[in-house]
TORLUM-667163 format. One record per residue: x, y, z of N, C-alpha, C, CB in turn; residue in three letters. Coordinates in steps of 0.02 Angstrom, whole numbers, plus 50000, padded with zeros to 5 digits. Glycine has a CB too. Example, Ala and Ser with C-alpha at 12.3 -4.5 7.8 and 13.67 -1.06 7.14 Angstrom:
# TORLUM-667163
506604971650390506154977550390506604983550390505654977650452ala
506424988850354506844994750357506455000250394507044997050286ser
//
This chain:
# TORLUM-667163
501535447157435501615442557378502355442357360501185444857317unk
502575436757350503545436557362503395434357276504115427957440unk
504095436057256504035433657193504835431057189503755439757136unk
504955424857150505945424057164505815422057073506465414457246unk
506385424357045506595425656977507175421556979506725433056957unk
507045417756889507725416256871507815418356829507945411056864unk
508595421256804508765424456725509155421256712508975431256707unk
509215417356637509755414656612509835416956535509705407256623unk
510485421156540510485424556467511155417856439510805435656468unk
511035416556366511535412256332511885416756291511235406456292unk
512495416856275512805419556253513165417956207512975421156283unk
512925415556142513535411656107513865417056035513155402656071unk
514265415656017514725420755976514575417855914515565421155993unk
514345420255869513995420055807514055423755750513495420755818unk
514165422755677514095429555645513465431355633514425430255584unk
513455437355585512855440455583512625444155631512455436655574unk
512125450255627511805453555662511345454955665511905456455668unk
510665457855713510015456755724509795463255772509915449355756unk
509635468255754509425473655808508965472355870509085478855773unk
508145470155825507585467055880507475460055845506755472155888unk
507695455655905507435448155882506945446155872507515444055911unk
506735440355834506005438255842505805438655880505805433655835unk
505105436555917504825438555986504275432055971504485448155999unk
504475425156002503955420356009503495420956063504225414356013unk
503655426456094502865426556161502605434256152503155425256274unk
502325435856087502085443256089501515444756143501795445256016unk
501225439656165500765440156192500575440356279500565436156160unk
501495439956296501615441956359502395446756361501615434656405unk
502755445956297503225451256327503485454656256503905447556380unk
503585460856273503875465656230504585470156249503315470156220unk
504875473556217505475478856227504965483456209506255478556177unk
505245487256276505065495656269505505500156275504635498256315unk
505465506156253505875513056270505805515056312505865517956242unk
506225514756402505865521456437506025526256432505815522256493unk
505865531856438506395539156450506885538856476506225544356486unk
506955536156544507195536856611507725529056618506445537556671unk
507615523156577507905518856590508295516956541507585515156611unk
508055519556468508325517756410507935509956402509215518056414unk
508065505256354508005499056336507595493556414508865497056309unk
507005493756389506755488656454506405482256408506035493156518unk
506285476756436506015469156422505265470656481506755460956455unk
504715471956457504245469856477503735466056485504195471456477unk
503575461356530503255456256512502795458156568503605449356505unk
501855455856528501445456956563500995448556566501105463756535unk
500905448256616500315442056635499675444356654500525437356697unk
499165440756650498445443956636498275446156711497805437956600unk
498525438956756498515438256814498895435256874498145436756810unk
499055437356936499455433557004498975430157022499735437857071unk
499375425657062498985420357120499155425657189499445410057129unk
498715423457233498865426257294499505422657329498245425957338unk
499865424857356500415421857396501065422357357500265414257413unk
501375415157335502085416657305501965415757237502715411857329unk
502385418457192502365418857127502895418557085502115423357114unk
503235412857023503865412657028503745415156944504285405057059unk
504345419356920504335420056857505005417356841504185426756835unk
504945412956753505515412356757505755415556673505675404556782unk
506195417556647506365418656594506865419956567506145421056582unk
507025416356516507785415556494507755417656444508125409356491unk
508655420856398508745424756357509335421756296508895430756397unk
509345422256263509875422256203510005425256159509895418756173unk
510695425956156511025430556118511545430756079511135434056144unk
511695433256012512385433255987512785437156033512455436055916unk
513435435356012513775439856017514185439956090513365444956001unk
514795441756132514935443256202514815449156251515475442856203unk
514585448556314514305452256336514585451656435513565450856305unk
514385457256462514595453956524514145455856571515265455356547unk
514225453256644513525450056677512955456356689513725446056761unk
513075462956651512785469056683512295471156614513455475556712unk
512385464656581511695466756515511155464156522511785464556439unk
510895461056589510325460056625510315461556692510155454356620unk
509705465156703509715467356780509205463056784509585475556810unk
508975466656875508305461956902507705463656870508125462756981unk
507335457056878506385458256862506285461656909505765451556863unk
505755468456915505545472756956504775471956934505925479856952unk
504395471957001503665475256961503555483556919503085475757026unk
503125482756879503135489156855502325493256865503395488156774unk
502285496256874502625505256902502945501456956501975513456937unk
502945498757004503115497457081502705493357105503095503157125unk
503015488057173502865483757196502045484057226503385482857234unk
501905489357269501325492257272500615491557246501475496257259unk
501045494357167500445494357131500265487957097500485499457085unk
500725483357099500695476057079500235473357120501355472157084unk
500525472857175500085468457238499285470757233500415470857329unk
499045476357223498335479157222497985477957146498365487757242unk
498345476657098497955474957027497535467957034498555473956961unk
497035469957024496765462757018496725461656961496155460957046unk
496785463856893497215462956837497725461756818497235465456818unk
497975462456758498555462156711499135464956751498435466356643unk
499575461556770500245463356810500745463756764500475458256864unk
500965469256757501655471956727502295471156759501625478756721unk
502845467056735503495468156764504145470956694503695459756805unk
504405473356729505145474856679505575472856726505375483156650unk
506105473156636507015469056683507295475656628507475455856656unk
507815475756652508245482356601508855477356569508705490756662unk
508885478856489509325473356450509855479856424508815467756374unk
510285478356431510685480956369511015479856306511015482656383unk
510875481956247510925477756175511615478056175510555480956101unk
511955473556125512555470756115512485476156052512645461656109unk
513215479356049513035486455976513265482455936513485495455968unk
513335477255901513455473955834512845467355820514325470555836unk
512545465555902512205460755892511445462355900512455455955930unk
511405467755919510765468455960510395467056017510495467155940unk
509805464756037509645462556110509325457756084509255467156166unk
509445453456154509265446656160508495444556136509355444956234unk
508515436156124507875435956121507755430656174507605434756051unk
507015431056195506625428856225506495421756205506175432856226unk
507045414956236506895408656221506415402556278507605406356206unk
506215406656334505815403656374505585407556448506155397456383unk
504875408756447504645410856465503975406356521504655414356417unk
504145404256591503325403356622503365405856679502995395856632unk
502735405456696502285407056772502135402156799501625410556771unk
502395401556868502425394656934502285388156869501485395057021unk
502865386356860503095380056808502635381056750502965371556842unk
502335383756739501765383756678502135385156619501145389456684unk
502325385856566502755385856498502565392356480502595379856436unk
502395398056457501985405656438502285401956364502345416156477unk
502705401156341502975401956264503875400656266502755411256230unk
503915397656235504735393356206505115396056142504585384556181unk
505745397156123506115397356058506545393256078506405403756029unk
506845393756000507515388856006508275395056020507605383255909unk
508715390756069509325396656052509685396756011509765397756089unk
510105400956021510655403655963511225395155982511165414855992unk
511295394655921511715387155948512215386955878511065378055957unk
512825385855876513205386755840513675379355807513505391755875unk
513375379555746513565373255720514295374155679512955370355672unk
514915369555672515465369155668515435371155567515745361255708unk
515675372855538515775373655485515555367555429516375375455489unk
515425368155355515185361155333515835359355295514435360855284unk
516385364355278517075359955271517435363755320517495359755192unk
518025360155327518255351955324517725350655364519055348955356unk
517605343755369516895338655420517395339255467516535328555399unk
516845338855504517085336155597517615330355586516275331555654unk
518155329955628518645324355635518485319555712519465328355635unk
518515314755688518245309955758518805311455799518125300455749unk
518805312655869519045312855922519185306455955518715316455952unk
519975305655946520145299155973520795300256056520555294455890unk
520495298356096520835298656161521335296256171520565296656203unk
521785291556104522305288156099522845293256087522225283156051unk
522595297256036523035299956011523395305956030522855300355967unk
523965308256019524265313556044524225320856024524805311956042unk
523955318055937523565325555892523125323255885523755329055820unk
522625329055865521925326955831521545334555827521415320555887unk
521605333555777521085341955750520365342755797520695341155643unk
520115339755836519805341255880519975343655948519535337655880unk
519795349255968520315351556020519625348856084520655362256013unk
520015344956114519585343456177519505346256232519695338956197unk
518955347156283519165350656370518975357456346520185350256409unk
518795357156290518465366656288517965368156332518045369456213unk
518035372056354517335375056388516805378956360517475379056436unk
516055377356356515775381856313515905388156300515295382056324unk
515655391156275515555398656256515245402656293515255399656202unk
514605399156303514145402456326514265404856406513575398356314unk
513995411556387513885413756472513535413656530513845417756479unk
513405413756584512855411756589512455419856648512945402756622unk
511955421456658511915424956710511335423556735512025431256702unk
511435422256805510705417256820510635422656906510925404256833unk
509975423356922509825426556965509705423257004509495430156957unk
509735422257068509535415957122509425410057099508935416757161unk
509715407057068509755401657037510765399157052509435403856948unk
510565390957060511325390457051511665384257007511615389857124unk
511095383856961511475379056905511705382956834510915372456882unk
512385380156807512625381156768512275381956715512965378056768unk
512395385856660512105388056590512245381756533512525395856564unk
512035381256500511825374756431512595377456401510845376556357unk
512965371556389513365371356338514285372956372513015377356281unk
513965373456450514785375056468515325369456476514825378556535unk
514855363256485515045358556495514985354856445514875356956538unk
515225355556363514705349456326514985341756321514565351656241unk
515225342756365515405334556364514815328256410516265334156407unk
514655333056469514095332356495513545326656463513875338756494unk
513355318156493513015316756466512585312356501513235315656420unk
511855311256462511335308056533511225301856501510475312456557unk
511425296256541511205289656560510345286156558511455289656629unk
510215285956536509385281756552509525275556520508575285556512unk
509075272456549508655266656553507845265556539508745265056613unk
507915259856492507355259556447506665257256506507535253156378unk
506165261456509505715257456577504915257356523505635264356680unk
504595252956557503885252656544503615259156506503505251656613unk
503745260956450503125267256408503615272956420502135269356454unk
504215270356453504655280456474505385276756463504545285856598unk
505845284056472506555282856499506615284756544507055284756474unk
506995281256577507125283456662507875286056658507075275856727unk
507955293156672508665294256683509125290356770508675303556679unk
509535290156759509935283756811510505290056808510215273156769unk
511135291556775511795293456789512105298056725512225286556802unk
512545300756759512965304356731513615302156664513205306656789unk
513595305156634514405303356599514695307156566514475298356555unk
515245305756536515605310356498515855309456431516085311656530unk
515665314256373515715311756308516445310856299515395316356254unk
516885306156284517735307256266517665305656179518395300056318unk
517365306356119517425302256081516915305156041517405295756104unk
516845305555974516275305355923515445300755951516675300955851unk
515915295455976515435288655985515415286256055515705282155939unk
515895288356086516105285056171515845288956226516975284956189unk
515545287056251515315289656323515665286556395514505287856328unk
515955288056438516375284956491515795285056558517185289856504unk
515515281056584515205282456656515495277456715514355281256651unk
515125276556749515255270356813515035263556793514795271956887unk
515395258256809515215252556784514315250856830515955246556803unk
514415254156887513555252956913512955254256889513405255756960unk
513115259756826512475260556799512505257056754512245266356782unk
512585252356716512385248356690512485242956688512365249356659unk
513035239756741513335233956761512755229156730513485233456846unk
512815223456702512525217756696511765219356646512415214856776unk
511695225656627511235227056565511405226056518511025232256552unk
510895224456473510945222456396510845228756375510415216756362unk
511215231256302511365237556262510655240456236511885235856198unk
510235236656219509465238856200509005242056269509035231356170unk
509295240456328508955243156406509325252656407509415236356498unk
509725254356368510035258756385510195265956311510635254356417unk
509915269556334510055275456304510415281356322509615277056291unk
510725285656278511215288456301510775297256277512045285056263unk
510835301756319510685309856292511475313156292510065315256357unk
511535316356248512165322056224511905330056214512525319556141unk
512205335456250511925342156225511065341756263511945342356121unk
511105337956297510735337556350510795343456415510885331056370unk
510185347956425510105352556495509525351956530510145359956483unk
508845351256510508335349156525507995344756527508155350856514unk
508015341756599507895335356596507045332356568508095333456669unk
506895339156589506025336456577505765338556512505425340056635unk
506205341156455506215342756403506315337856342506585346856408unk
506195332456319506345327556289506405329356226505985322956300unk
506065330956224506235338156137506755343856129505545344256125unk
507135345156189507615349956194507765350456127508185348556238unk
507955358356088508315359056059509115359656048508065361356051unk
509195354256000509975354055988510205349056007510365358656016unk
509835344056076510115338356087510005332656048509995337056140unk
510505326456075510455321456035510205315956081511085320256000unk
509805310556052509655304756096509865299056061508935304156117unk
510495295356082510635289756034510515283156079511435290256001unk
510315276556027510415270156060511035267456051509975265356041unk
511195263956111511975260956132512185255356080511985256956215unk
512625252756048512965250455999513245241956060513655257855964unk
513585245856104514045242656142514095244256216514615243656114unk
513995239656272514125241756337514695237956374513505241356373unk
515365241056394515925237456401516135238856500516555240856334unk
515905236856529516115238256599516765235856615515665235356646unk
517155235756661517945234556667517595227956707518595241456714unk
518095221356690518165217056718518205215256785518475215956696unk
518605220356804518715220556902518285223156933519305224556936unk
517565225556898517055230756954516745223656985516285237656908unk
516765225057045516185223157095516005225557144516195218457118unk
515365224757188514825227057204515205229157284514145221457193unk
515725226157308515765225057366516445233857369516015215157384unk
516705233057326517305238357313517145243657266517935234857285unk
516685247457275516465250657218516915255057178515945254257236unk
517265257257195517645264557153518355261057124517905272657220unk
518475253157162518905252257114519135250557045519045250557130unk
518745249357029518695247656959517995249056918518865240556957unk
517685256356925516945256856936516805260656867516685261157012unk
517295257056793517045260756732516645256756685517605263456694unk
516395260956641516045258756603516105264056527515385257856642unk
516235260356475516335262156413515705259656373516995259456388unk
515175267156362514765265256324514725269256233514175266256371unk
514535261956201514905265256110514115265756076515635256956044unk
513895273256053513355274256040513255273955971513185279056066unk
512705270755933512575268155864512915271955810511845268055849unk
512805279355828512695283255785513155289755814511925283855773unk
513825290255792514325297055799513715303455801514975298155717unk
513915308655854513635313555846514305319955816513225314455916unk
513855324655793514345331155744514335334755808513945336555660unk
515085338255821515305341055876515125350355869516145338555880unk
514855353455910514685359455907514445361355964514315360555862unk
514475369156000514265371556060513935368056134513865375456035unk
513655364356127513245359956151513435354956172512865358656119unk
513805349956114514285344356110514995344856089514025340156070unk
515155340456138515965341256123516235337256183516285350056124unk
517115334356175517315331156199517835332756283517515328956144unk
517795328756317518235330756361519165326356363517745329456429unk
519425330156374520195328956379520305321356432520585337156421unk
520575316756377520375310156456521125311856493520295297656427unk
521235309356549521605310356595522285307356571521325307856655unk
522975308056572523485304256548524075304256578523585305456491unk
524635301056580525325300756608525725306856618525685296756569unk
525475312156569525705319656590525625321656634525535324156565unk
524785325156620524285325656674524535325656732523835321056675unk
524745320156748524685317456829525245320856853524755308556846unk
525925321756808526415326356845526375333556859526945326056816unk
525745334056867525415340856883524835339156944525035344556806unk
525075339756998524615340557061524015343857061524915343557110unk
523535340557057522915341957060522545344957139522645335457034unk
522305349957165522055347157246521345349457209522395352157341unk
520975352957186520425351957165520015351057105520285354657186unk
519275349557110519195347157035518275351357057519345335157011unk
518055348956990517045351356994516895344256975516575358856919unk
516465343257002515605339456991514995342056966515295337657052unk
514815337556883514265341156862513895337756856514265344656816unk
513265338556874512755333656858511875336756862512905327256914unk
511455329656856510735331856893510595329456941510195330856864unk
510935325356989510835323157054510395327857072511425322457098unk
510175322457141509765324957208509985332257218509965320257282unk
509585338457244509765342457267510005344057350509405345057242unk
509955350157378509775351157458509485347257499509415355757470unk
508825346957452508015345857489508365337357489507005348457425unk
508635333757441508455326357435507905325257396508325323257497unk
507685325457370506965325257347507175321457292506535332357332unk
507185326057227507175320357161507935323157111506205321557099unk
507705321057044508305324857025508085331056982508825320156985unk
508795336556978508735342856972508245341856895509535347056974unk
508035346556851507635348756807508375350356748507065355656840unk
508845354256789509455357256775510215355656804509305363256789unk
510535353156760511225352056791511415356756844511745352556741unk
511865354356888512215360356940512915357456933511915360957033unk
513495361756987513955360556971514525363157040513965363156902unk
514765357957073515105357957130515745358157132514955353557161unk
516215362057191516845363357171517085357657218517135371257181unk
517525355257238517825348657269518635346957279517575343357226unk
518565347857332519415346357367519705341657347519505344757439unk
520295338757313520515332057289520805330557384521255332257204unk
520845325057409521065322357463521745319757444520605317557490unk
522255317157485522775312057498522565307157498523095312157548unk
522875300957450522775294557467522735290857550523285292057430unk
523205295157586523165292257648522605296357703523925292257674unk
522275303057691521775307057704521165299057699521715314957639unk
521175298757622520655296657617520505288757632520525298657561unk
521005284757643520885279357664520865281157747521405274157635unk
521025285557775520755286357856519985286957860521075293557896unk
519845289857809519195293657812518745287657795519125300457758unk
518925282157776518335274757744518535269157795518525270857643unk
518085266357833518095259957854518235253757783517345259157895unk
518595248357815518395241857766518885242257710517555242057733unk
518605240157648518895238957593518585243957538518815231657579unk
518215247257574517825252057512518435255657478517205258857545unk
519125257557501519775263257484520215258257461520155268257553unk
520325258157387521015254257355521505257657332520905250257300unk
521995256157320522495261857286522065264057211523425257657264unk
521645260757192521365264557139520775269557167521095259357084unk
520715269357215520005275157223520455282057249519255272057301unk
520085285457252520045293657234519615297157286519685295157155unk
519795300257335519405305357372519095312357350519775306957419unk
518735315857339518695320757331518085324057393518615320957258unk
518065329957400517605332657427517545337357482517355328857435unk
517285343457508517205347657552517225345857641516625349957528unk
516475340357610516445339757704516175344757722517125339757752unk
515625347357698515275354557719514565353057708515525361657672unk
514245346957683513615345557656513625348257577513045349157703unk
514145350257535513995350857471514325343657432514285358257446unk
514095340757374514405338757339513865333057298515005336957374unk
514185328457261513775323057211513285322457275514245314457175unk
512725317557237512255313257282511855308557208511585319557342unk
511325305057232511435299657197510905304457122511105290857244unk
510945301757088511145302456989511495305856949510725304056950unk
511915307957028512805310057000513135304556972513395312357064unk
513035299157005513575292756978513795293756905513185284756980unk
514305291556904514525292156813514885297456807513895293456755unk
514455303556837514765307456804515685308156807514415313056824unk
515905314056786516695314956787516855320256849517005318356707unk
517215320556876517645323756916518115327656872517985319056961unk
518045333756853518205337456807519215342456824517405342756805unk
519545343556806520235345956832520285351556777520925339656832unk
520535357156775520795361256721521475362256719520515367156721unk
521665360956681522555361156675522555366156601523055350956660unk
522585372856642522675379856574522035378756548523375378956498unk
521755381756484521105379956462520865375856452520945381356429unk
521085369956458520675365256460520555358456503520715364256412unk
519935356756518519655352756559519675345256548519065354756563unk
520135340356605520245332556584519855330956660521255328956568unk
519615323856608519465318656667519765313956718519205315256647unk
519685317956785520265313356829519865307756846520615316956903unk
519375309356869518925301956893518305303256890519015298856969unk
517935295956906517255292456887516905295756948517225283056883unk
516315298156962515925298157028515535289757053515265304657014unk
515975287857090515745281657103515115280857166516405277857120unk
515305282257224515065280157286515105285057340515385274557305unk
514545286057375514545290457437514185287057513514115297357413unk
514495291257545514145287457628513405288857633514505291457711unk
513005284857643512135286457657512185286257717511515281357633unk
511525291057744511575292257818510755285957814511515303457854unk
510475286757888509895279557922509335281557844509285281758043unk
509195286157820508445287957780508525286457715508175295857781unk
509225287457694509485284257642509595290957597509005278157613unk
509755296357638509955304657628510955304157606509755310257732unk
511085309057567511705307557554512275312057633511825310857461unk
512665308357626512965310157700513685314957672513225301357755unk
513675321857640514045323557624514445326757662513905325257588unk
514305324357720514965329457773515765322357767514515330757910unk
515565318157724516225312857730516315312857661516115304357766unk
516985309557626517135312657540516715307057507518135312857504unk
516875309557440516615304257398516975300857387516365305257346unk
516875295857366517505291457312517265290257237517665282557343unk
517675289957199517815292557145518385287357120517995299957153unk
518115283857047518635276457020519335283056999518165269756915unk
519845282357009520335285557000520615283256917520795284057064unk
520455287256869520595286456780521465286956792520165294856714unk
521595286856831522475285856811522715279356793522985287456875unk
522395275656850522435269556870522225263256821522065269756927unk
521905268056772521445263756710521595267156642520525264156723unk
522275269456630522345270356582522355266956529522615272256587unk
522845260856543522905256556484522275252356469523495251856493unk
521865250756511521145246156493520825251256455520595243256562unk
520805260356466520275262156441520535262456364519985268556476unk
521355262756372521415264156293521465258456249522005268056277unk
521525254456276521485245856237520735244956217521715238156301unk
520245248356241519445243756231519065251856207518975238656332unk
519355257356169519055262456137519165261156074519235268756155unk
518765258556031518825258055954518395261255924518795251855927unk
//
């Protein structure tokens, strides 16, 4: 009986302190004392399936900590005696408490996708004076410091997507469909109100077809706590996108009804600018919920790819045709990692010192005969240098 575990402890810095947290799943997991181990998280299920068995359970916490205050899920007494219960199966993980904050609590808990029990996390809202100051990409000050990187930590066990909140600029695209939303693409919050994606996801839609998620991690979670779901105000695509040249001119400025309040979760990214650029970039990350490995559908959970910036002249060798303009942008490995499709939109992320600006749009990639993404060739990517002055003329 194989069992594969994910752990994701959150980590956000908080005041106040808490020895033993609430406990929303008493009814499958507790903290115990061992003699021998000190501080254990035990969680029992009534019953296994025969064959594979996936547990998953995630943690939150005040306070900073580092990656050795969660170990592995083990069966308990031993693997052995697990496999032969035709009962109640016991596992422990060994936690270690934070000495000012205490130990984590237990915000999600299931068995092979099944839900066991949910909390909300520790999520840290900005002070109620002074108010939040709108974040304007024009400007050269602004009491909002942009390109932060969350707080949160993340420690994830065979798992390889990023933790909630590292990215909060991070934002999901849908489209209004028959009785649902259909998520479509990626983007990036620059703004109280502004979301930046690819002019393809919404090229030629009307503003009522399109909704925007912020503080968004779970895609199949529509209730997530902490996120926001706003309707679009305004949808502004750049004049020069067309269908035939994709990455050259491949933005889109979407202005959402209703400003969201900036905190852990949400927050702005650094847009790209005339400085910037006198600082050589060769690599950047890709974050999104695109396609995974398999191809199949899109992730449940953002992931997050590291990516070679190319040479303008690299990368126009590397494209037949007209697809490569002086405005497009190469990025990418060439190893089979990188975007694939409901990446679009998103940002191509750069860090210059602590903080994170947007060099470019995820526009377009090579499809192989099945209609599989062909990541052994780069992506292209609308190059935000190239579009400075349009983006800052049409952000109000």
């Amino acid at each position: 009986m194989g069992l594969e575990l994910i752990v994701v402890v959150s980590l956000i810095a908080l005041a106040g302190a808490q020895l033993v947290p609430e406990n929303s799943c008493p009814d499958y997991f507790r903290y115990v004392n061992d003699a021998f181990q000190g501080v254990q998280g035990e969680i029992t299920l009534p019953s296994l399936m025969r064959g594979r068995n996936r547990i998953d359970i995630r943690f939150s916490q005040r306070g900073e900590q580092d990656a050795s205050a969660v170990g592995a899920l083990i069966p308990y007494p031993d693997e052995n005696a697990v496999r032969q219960l035709t009962g109640p199966a016991k596992f422990r993980i060994a936690v270690r408490p934070n000495s000012s904050n205490g130990l984590p609590k237990v915000t999600r808990l299931s068995y092979n996708e099944q839900i066991l029990c949910s909390a909300s996390e520790f999520v840290t809202v900005p002070p109620a004076t002074p108010p939040p100051q709108r974040f304007d990409p024009r400007s050269q000050i602004s009491s909002v410091v942009c390109g932060r990187e969350g707080s949160i930590t993340p420690f994830i066990v065979r798992g390889n997507e990023f933790p909630r909140g590292q990215y909060p600029w991070l934002s999901a695209v849908y489209h209004k469909e028959v009785r649902a939303l259909g998520f479509k693409c990626g983007g990036s919050l620059i703004s109280s109100s502004i979301v930046i994606s690819a002019a393809h996801c919404v090229y030629r839609m009307t503003k009522d077809r399109v909704v925007v998620g912020l503080g968004r991690y779970d895609l199949d979670d529509y209730g997530e706590d902490g996120a926001e779901m706003r309707n679009v105000m305004r949808l502004l695509w750049h004049p020069e996108y067309n269908t035939r040249s994709h990455s050259d001119a491949d933005i889109a400025l979407i202005t959402i009804e209703r400003p969201v309040t900036f905190n852990d979760i949400i927050a702005p990214i650094c847009m790209w600018s005339v400085e910037a650029s006198r600082t050589v970039s060769t690599t950047g990350f890709i974050a999104g919920w695109g396609r995974d490995e398999k191809d199949s559908s899109m992730t449940q959970y953002p992931r997050v790819v590291k990516a070679e910036i190319a040479s303008p002249t690299v990368c126009a060798s590397t494209w037949r045709g007209t697809m490569v303009t002086e405005r497009s942008l190469c990025a990418g490995n060439r190893d089979g990692s990188g975007p694939c499709v409901g990446d679009s939109g998103g940002g191509l992320m750069v860090k210059q010192g602590d903080r994170w600006l947007l060099r470019g749009i995820v526009s377009t990639g090579e499809r192989g005969p099945a209609g599989t993404c062909q990541l052994n060739q780069y992506v292209l990517y609308c190059d935000l240098s190239k579009h400075l002055n349009w983006i800052s003329e049409n952000i109000r």
